[in-house]
N, C-alpha and C positions, 0 to 999 in steps of 0.2 A: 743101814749104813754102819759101818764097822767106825772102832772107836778111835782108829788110826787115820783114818777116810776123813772123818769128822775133824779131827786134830791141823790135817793139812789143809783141808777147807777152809777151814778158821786162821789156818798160817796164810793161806793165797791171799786171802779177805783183807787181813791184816797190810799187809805189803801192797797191796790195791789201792789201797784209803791213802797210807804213806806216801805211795807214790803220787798220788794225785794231790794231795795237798803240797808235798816238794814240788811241783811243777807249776801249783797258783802261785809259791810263795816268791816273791819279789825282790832282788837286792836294795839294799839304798838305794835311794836319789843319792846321783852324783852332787846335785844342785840343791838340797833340801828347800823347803818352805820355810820361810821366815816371814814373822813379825812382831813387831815392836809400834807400842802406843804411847799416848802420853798426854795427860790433861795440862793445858793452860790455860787459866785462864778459864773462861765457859768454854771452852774449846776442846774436844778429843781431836784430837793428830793419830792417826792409825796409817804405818805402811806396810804393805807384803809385795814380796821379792824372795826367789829363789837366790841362793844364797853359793855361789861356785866357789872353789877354792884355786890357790894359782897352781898346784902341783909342779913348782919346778919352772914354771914359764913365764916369758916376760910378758906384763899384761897390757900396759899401755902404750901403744905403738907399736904394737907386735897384736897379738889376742884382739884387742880391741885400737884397732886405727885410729890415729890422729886424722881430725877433720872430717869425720864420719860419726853419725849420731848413733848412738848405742840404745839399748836399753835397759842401761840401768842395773843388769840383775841376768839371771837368766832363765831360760824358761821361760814364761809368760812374761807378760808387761809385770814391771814395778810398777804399784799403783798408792796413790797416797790418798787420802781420806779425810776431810776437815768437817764436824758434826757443825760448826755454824758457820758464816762469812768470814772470813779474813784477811789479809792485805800483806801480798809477798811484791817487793818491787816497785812497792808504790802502787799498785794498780789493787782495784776492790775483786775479790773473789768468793762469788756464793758456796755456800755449803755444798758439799759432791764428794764425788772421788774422783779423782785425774790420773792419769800414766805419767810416768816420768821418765824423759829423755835426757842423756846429755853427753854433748857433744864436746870429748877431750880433744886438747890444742896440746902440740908440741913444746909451746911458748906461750905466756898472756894467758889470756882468763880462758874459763872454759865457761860453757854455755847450760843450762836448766833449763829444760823445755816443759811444762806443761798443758797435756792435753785431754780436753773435757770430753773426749769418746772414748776414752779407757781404752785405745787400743794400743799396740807395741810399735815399734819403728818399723817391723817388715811386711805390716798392710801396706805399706806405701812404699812397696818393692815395684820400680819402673824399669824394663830392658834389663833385668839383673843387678840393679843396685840400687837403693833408700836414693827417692825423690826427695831430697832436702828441700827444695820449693814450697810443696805440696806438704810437707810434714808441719814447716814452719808456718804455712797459712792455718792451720787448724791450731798452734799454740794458742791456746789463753792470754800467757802472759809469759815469757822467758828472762831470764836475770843470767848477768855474767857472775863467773863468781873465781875469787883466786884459788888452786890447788895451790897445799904444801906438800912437799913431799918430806916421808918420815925417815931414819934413821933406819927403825926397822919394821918388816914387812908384814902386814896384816895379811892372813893363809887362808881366810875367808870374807868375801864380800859381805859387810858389816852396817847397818844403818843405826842411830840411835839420835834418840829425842832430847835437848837439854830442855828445864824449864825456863831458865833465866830469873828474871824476875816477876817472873808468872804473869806477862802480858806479852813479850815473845820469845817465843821457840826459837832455838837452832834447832835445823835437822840438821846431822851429821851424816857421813858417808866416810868409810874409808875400806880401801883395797890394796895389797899390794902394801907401795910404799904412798901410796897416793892418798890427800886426806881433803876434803873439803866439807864446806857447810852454807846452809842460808838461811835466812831470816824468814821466819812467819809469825805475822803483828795480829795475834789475836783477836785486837780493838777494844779491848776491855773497857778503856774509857768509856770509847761512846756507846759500847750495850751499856754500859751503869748509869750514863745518861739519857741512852731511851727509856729506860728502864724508869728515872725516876721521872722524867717526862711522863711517865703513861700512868702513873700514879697522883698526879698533879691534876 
């Protein structure tokens, strides 16, 4: 094989490899992956949620319907994550992880669905649209809770953990101009009194 033969061989070869790795390679997620953690208390708080951004569009009441349960995020379920028991709503919640739904109102509170099969809203697609019956019997436990709406507009859907006074959590949520949040009771009291109970 001549030495020019050889040259373009190695140029075909070259451009081959190129081209096939340009054609694995992948653009962005429109919606990236996100998440965000946060210790309270004995408690890790971890949620992930793909993360959309509003490009220009109106998101709540338009993108995402009033009186229709969303979820949360896009892409797969939002899911949240609590390393021990906790207490959102008043009501006791064992350690796990849950999906999170929620259902925005035109007016008055919106709704926080939690559900312990980690699945999204559109398992529970009936005749072409979210069996809310059916979604809301699998809820754990649901809290209403008020939006505020902001001055100016969050350009990606955004979640983040406060400590407070490190017994409970706000989790926050805000998109758009839309902001809310809800309470999670770590219980720190009374693990530090099982705790010294069991050393009694």
């Amino acid at each position: 094989m001549t030495k020019i033969k050889r040259s373009l061989l190695a140029t075909l070869c070259l451009v081959a490899i190129s081209f096939t790795a340009f054609a694995q390679m992948e653009a962005p997620a429109p919606s990236p992956a996100s998440t965000v953690s946060q210790v309270v208390g004995f408690t890790k708080i971890s949620m992930d949620y793909s993360s959309p951004a509003v490009k220009g569009r109106t998101i709540f009441g338009d993108l995402v319907p009033y009186g229709i349960s969303w979820r949360a995020g896009a892409n797969a379920a939002t899911k949240i994550t609590f390393s021990t028991a906790v207490n959102i709503g008043g009501k006791n919640i064992p350690a796990g992880t849950y999906s999170i739904h929620i259902t925005p109102m035109e007016s008055g509170d919106w709704t926080v669905h939690f559900n312990p099969k980690g699945v999204y809203v559109y398992a529970y697609m009936k005749d072409g649209k979210i069996d809310e019956e059916a979604l809301a019997k699998d809820d754990i436990v649901a809290i209403k809770v008020s939006p505020k709406m902001a001055d100016e507009s969050m350009e990606r859907l955004t979640y983040w953990i406060s400590a407070n006074d490190n017994k409970v959590a706000k989790v926050h949520m805000g998109w758009d101009k839309a902001r809310l949040s809800f309470d999670v009771d770590t219980q720190v009291d009374a693990k530090m009194e099982a705790m010294k109970a069991a050393f009694n």
